[in-house]
MIDOSE-1310 file (N, C-alpha, C; in nm, 2 decimals, decimal comma, always signed):
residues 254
xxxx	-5,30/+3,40/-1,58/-5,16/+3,39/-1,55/-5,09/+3,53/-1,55; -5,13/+3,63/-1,67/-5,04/+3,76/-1,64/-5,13/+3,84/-1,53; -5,22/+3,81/-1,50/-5,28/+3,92/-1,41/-5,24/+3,88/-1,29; -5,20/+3,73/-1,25/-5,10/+3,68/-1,09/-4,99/+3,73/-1,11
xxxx	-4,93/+3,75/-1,24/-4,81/+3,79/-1,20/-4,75/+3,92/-1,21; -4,90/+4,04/-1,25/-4,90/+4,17/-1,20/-4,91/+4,19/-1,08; -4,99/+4,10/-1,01/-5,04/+4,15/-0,88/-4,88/+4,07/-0,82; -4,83/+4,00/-0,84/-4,72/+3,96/-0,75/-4,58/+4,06/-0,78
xxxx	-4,56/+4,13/-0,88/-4,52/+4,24/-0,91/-4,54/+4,39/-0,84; -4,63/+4,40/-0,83/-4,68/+4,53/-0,79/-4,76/+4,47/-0,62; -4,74/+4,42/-0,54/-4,69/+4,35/-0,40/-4,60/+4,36/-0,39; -4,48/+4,37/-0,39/-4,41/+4,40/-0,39/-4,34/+4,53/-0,35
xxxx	-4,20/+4,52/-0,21/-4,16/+4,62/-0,18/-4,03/+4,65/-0,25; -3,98/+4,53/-0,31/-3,83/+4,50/-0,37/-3,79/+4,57/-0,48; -3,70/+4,74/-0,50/-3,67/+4,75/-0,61/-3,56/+4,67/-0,61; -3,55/+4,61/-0,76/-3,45/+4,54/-0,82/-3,33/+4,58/-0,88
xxxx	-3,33/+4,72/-0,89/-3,22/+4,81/-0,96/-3,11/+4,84/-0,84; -3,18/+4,85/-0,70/-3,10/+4,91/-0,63/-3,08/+4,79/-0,51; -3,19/+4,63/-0,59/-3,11/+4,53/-0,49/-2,98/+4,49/-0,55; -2,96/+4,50/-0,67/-2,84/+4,46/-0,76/-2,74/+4,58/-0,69
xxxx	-2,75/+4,71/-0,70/-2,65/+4,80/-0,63/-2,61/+4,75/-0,48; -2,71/+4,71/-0,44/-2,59/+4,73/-0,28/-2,58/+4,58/-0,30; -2,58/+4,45/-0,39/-2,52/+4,33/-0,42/-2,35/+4,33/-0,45; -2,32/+4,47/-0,47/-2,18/+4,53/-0,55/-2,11/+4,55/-0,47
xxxx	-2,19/+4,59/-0,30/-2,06/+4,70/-0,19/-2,00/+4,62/-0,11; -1,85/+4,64/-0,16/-1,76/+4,52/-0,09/-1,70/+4,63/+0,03; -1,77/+4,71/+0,07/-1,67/+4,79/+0,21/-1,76/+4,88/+0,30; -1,86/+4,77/+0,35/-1,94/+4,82/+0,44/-1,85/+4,85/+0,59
xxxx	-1,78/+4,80/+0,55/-1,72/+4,84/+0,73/-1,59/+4,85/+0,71; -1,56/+4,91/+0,58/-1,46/+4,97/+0,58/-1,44/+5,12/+0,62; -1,35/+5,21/+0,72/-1,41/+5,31/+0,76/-1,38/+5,43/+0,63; -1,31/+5,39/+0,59/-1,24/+5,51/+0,49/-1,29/+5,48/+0,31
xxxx	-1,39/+5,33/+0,31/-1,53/+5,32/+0,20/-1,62/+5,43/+0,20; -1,66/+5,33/+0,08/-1,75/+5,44/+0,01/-1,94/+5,41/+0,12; -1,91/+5,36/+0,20/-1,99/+5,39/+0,33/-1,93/+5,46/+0,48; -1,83/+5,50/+0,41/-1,79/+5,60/+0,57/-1,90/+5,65/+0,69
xxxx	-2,00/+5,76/+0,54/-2,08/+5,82/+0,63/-2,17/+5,74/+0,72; -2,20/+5,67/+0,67/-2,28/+5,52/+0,75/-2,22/+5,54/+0,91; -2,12/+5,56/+0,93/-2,02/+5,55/+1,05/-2,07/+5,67/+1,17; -2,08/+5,80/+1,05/-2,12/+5,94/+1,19/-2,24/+5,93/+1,19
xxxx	-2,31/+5,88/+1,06/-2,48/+5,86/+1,10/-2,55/+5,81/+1,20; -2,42/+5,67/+1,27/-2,49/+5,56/+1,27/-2,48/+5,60/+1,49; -2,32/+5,70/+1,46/-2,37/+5,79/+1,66/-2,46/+5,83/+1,65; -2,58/+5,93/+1,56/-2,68/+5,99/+1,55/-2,77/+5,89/+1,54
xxxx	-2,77/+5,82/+1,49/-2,89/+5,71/+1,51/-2,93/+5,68/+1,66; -2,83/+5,67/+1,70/-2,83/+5,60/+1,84/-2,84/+5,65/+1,96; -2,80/+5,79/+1,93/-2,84/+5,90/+2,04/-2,98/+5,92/+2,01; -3,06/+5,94/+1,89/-3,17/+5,93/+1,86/-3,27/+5,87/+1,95
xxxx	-3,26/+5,73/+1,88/-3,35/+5,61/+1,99/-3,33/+5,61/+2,17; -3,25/+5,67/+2,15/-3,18/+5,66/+2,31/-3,26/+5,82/+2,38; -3,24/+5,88/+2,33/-3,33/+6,03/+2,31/-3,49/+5,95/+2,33; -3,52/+5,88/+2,25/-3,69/+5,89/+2,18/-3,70/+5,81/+2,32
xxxx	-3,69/+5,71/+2,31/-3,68/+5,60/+2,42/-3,67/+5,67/+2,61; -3,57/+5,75/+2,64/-3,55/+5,82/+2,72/-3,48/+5,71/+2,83; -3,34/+5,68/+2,73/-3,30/+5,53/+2,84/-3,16/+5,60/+2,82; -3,04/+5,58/+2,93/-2,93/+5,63/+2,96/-2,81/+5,60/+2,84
xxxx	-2,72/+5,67/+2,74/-2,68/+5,59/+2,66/-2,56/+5,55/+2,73; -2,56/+5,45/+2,78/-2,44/+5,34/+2,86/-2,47/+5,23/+2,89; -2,42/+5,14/+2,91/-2,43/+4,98/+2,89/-2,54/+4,95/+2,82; -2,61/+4,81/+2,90/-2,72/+4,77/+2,82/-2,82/+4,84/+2,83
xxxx	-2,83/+4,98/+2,80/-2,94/+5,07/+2,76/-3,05/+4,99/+2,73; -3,07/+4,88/+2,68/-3,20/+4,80/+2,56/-3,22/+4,67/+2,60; -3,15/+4,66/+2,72/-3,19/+4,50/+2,74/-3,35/+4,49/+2,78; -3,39/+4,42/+2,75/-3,55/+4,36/+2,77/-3,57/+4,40/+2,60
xxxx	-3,56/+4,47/+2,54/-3,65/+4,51/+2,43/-3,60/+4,42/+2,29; -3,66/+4,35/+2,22/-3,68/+4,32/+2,06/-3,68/+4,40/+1,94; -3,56/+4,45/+1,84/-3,56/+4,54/+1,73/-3,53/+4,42/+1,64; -3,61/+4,49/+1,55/-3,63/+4,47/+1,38/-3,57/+4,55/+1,33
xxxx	-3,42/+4,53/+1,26/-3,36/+4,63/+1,18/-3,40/+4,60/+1,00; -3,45/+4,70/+0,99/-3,46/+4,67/+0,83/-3,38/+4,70/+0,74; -3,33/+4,61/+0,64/-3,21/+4,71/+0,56/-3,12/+4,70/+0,64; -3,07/+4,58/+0,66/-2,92/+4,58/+0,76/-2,75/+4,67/+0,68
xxxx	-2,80/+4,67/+0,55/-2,65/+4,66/+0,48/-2,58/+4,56/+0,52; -2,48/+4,67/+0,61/-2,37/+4,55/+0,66/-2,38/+4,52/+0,78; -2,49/+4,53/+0,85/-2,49/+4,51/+1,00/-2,48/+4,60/+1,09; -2,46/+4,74/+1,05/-2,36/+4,85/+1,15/-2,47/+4,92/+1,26
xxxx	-2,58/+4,90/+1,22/-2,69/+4,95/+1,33/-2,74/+4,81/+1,39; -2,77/+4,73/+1,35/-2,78/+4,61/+1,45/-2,67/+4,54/+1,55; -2,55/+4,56/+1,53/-2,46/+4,54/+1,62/-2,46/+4,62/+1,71; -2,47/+4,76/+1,66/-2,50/+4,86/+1,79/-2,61/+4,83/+1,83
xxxx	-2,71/+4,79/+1,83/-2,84/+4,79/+1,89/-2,81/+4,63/+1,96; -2,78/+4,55/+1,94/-2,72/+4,44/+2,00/-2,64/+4,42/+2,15; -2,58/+4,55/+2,06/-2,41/+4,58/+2,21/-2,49/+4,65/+2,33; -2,61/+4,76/+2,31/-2,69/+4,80/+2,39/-2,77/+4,69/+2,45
xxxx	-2,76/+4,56/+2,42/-2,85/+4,50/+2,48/-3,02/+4,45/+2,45; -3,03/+4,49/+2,28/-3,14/+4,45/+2,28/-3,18/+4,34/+2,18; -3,23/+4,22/+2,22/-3,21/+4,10/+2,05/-3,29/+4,20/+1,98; -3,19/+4,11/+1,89/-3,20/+4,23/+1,72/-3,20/+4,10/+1,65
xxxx	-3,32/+4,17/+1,56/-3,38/+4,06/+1,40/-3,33/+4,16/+1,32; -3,20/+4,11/+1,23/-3,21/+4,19/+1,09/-3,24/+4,16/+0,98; -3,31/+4,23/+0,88/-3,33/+4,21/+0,72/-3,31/+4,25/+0,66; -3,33/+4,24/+0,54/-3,20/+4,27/+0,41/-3,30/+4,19/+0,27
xxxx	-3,31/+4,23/+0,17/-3,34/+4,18/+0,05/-3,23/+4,17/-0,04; -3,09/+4,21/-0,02/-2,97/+4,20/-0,09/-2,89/+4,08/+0,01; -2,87/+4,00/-0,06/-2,77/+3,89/-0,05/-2,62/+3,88/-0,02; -2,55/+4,01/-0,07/-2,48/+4,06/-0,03/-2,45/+4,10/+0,08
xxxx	-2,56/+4,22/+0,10/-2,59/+4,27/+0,26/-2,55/+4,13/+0,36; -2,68/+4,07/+0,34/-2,71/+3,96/+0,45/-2,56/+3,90/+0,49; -2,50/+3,86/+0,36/-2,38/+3,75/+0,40/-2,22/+3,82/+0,46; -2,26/+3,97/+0,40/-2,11/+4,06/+0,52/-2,16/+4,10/+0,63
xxxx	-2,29/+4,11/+0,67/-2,35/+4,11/+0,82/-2,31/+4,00/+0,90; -2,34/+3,93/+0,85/-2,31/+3,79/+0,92/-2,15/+3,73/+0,92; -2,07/+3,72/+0,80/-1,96/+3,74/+0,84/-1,86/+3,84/+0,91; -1,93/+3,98/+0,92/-1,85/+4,04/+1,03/-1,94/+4,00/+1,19
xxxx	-2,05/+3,96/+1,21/-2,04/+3,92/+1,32/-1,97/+3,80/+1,38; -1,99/+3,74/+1,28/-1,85/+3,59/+1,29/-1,73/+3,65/+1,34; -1,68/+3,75/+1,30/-1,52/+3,80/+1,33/-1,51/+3,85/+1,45; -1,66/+3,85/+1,52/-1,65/+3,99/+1,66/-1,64/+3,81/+1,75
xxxx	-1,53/+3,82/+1,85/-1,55/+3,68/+1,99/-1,66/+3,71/+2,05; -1,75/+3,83/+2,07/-1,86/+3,89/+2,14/-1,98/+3,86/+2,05; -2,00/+3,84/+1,96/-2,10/+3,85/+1,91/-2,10/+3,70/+1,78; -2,02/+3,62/+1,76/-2,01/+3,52/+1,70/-2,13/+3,43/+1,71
xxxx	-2,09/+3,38/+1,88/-2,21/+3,30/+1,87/-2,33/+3,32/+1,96; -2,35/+3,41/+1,94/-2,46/+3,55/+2,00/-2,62/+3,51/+1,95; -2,72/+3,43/+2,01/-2,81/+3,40/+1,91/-2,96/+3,48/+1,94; -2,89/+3,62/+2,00/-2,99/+3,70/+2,00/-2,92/+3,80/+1,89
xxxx	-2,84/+3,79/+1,79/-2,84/+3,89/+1,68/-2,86/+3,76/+1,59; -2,98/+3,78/+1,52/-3,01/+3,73/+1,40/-3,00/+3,78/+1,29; -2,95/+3,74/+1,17/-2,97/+3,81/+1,04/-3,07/+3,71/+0,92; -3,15/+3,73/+0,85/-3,27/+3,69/+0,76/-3,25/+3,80/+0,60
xxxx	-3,26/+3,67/+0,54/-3,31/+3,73/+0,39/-3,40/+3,70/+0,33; -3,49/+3,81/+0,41/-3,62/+3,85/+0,35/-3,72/+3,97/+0,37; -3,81/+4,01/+0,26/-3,86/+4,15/+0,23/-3,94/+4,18/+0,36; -3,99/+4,32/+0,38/-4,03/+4,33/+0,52/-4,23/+4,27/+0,51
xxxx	-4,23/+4,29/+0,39/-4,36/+4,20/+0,34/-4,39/+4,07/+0,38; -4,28/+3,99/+0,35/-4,28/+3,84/+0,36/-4,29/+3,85/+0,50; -4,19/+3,89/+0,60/-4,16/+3,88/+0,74/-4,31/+3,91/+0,77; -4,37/+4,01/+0,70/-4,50/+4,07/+0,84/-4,62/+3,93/+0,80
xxxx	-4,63/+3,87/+0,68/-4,66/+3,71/+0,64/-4,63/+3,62/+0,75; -4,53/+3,59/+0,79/-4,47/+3,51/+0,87/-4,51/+3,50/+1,01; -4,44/+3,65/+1,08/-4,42/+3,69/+1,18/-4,53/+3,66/+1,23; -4,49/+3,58/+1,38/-4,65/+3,61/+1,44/-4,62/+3,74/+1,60
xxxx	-4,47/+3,70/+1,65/-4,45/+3,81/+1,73/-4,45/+3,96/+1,60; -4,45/+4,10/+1,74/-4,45/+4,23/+1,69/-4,30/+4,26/+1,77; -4,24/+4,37/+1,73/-4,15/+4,46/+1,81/-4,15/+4,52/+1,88; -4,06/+4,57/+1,98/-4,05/+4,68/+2,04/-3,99/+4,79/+2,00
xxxx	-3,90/+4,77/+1,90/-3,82/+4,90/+1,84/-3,87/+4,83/+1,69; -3,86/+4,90/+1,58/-3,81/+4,93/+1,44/-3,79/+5,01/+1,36; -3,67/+4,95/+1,31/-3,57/+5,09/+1,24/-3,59/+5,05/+1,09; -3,56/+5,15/+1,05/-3,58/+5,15/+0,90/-3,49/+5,29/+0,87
xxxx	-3,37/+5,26/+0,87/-3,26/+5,40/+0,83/-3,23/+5,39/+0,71; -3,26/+5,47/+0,59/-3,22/+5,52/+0,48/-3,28/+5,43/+0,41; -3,37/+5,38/+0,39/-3,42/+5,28/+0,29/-3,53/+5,29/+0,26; -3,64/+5,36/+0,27/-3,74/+5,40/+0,18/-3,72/+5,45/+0,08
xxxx	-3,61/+5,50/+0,08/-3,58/+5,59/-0,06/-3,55/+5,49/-0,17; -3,50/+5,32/-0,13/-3,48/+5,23/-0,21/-3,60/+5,12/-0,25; -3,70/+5,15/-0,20/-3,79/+5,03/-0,22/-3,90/+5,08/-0,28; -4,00/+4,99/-0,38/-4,09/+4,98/-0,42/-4,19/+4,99/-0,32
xxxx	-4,31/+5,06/-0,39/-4,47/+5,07/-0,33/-4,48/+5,07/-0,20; -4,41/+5,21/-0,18/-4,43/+5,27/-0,03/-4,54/+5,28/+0,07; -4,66/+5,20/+0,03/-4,79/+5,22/+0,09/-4,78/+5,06/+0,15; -4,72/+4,98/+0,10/-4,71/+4,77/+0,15/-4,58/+4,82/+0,22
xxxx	-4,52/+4,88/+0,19/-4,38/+4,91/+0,33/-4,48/+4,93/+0,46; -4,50/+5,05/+0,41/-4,54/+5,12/+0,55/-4,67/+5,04/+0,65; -4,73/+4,96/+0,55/-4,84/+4,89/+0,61/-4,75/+4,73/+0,73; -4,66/+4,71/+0,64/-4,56/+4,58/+0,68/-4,53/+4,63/+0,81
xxxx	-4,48/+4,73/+0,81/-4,40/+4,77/+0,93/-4,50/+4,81/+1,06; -4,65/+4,82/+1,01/-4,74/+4,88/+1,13/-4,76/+4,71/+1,19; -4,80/+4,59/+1,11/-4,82/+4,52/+1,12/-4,72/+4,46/+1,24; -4,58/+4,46/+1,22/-4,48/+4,42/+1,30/-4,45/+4,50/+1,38
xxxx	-4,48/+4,58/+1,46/-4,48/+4,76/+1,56/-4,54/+4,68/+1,66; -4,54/+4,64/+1,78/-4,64/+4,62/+1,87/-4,67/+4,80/+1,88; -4,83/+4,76/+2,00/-4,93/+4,93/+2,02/-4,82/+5,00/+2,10; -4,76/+4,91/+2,18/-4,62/+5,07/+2,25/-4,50/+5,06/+2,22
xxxx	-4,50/+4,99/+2,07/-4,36/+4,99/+2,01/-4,30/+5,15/+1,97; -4,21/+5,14/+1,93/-4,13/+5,30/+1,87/-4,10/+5,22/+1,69; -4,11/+5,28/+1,60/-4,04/+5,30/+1,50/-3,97/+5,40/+1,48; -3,83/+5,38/+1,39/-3,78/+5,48/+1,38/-3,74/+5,46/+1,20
xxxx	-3,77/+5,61/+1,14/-3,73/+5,61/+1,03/-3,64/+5,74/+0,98; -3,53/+5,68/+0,87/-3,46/+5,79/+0,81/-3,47/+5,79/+0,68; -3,45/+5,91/+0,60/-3,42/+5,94/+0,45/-3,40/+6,07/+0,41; -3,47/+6,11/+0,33/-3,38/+6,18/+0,21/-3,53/+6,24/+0,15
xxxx	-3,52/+6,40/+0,18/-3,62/+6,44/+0,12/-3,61/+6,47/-0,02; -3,75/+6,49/-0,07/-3,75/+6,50/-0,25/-3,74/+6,64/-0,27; -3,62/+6,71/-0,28/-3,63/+6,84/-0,33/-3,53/+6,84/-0,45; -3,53/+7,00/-0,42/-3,40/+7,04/-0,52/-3,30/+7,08/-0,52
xxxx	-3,27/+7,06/-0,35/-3,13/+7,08/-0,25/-3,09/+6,94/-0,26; -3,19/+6,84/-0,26/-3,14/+6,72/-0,21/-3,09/+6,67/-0,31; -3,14/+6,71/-0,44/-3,06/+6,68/-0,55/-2,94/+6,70/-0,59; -2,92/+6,85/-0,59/-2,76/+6,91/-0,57/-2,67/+6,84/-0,47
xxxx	-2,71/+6,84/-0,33/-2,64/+6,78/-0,23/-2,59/+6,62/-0,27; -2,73/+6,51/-0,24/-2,70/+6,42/-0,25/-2,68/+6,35/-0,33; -2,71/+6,39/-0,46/-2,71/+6,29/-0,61/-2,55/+6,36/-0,65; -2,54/+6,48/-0,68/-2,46/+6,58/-0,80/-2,37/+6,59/-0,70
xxxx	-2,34/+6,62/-0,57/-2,23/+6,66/-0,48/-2,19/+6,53/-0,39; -2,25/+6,47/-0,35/-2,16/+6,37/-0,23/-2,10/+6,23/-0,35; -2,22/+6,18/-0,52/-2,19/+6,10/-0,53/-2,09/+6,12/-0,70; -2,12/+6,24/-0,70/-2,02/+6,30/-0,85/-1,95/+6,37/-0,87
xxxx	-1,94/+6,48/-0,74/-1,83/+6,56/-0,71/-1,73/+6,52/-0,60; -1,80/+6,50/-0,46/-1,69/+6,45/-0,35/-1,73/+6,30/-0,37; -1,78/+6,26/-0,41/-1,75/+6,05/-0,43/-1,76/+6,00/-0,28; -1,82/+6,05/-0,23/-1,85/+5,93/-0,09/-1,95/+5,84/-0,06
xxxx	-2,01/+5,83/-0,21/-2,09/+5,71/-0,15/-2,08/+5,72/-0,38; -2,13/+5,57/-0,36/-2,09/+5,55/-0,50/-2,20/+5,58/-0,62; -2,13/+5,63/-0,73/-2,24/+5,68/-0,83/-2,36/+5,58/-0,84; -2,49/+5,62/-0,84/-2,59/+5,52/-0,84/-2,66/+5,48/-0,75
xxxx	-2,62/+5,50/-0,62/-2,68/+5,47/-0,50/-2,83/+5,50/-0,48; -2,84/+5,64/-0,52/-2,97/+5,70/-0,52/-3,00/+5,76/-0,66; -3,16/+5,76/-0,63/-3,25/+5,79/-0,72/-3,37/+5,88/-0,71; -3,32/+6,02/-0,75/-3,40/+6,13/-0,66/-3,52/+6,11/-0,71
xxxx	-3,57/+5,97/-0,82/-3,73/+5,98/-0,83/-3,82/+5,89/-0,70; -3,71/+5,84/-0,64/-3,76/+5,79/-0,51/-3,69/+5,83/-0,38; -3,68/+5,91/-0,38/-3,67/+6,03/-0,25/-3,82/+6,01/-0,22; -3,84/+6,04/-0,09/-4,00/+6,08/-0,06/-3,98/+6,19/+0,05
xxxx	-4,07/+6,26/+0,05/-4,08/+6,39/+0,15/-4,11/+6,34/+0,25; -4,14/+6,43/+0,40/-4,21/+6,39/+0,52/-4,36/+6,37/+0,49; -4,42/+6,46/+0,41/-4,56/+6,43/+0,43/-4,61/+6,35/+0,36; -4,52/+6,24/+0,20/-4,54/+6,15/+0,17/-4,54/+6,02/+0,28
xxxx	-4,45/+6,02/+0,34/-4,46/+5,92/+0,46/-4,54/+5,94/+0,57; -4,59/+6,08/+0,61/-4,70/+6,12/+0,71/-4,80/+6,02/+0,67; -4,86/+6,09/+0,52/-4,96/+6,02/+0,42/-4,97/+5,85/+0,44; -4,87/+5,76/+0,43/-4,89/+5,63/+0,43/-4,88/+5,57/+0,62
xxxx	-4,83/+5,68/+0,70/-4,80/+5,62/+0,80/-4,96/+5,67/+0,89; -5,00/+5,75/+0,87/-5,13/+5,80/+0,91/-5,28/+5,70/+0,86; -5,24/+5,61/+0,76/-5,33/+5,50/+0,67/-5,35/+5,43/+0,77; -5,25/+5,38/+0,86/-5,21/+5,28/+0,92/-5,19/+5,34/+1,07
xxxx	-5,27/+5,40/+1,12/-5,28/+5,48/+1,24/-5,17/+5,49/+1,28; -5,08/+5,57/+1,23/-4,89/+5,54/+1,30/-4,87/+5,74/+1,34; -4,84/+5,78/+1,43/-4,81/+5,91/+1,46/-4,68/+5,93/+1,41; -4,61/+6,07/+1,32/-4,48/+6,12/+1,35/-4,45/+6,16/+1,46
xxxx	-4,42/+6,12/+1,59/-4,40/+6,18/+1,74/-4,28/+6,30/+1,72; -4,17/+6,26/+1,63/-4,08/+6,36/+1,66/-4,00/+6,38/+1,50; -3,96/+6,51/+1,45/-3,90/+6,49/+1,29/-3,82/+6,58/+1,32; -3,68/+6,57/+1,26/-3,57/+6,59/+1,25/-3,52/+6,63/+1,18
xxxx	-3,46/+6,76/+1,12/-3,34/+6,72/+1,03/-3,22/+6,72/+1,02; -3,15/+6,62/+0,97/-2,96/+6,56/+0,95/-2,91/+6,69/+0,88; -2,80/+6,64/+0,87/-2,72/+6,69/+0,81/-2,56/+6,62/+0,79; -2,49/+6,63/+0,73/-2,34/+6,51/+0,66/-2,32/+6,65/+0,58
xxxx	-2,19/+6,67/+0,71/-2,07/+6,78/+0,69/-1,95/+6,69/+0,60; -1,98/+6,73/+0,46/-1,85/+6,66/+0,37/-1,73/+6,69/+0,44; -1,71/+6,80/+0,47/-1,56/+6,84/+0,53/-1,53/+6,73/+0,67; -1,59/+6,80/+0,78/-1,55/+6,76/+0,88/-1,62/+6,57/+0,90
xxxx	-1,65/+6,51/+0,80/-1,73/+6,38/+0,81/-1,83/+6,35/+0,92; -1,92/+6,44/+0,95/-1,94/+6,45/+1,08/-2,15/+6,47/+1,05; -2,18/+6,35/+1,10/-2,38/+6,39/+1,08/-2,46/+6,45/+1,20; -2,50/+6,52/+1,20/-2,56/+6,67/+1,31/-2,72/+6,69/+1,28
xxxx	-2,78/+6,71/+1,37/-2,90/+6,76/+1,38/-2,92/+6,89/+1,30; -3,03/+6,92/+1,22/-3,01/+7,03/+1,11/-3,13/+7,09/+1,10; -3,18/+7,25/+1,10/-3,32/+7,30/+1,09/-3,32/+7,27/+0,95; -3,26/+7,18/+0,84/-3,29/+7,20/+0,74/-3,30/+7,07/+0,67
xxxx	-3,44/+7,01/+0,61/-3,48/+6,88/+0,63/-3,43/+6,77/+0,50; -3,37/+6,86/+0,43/-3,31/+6,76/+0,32/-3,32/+6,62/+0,32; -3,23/+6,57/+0,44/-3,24/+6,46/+0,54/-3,30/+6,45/+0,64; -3,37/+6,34/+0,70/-3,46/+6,37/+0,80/-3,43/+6,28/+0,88
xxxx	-3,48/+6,27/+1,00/-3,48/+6,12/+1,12/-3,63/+6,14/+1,18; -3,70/+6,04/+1,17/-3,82/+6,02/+1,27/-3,87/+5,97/+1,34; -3,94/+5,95/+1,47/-3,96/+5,86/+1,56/-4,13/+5,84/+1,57; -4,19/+5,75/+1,55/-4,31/+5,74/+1,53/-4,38/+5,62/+1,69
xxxx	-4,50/+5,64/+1,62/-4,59/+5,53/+1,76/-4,69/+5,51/+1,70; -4,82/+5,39/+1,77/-4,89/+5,38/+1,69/-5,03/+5,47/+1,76; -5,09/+5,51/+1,69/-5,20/+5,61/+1,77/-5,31/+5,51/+1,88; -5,30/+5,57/+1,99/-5,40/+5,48/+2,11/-5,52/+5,46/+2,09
xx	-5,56/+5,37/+2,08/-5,72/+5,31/+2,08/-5,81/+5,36/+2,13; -5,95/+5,41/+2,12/-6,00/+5,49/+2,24/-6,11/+5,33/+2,32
């Protein structure tokens, strides 16, 4: 009995410290919340995939394609990926998350009774269980840095990637800038995102995620680094990788 219930422990992608944190955030789409930045990120996201992809950013840029948003929060990257035109599956291991996702798409007349945006509460482990379709896009923005046993993430996500899908991933490298910056300055000195959020012992670098995404024959095609101008609220492309964006594939069969 304790050794099932190590192994169903440690299976596991769910931390529990930081599903109870975003259980707390009552102002995901509030613009002047303690998720603002979410907002300039989320034009940079989108120029991103639209960049990686090499599709026009105007109208339904995405129609024909299927995204897996992981980590919806409050919904703010799947509605744009929606509005573009492409059904969107979102998930979420926070309860919270899932049920202001879905109540702000209830409030949009465009998107209410829209049953190509879906939202789901469940881990991206369970889904690759399930799933028997793959994707064309998947996103995974800011949320490795919140989850347990980064090697069943990364494996989950190749599993659901169809061979000429795109993944796309964001986070937060493990240094000693990113400490000062993102822990000590955005959530204890300027307060824009709330004390707690992050946990610089689960930051991961680029080549920690090279390392599990290369397990699972997945290419880094393109790596980036952000940047979140406290002043001007504004997220930008940066030679300095603190923050990163990446766009991946899965390597060709010979």
């Amino acid at each position: 009995m304790i050794r099932i219930k190590l192994l169903k422990y440690f299976s596991s992608t769910i931390n529990q410290v930081d599903r109870q944190n975003f259980n707390k955030i009552q102002d995901w789409w509030s613009v002047g919340g303690s998720m603002a930045p979410l907002y300039s990120y989320n034009h940079l996201r989108v120029q991103f995939i639209h960049e990686i992809l090499q599709r026009p950013q105007k109208g339904k840029s995405l129609t024909g394609l299927h995204s897996l948003d992981v980590g919806v929060g409050g919904g703010i990257l799947s509605e744009s990926l929606r509005r573009l035109g492409s059904k969107v599956t979102g998930i979420d291991v926070s309860e919270n998350s899932i049920e202001t996702a879905i109540q702000h798409k209830n409030t949009d007349p465009e998107l209410r009774n829209d049953q190509e945006l879906q939202y789901k509460l469940i881990s991206i482990e369970e889904l690759s269980k399930q799933q028997e379709m793959q994707f064309d896009i998947i996103t995974a923005m800011e949320v490795i840095e919140h989850v347990e046993n980064l090697p069943l993430f990364i494996e989950s996500l190749g599993k659901l990637l169809k061979p000429d899908g795109k993944l796309f991933i964001s986070s937060i490298n493990k240094s000693y800038e990113s400490y000062m910056k993102l822990i000590i300055g955005a959530e204890y000195i300027a307060r824009v995102v709330p004390k707690g959020t992050h946990d610089w012992n689960n930051f991961k670098t680029p080549e920690q995620v090279w390392l599990q995404l290369n397990k699972q024959q997945i290419n880094i095609d393109v790596l980036r680094g952000v940047e979140y101008n406290l002043w001007s609220g504004e997220m930008k492309y940066s030679n300095n990788e603190t923050q990163y964006i990446m766009a991946c594939s899965k390597q060709k069969r010979e």
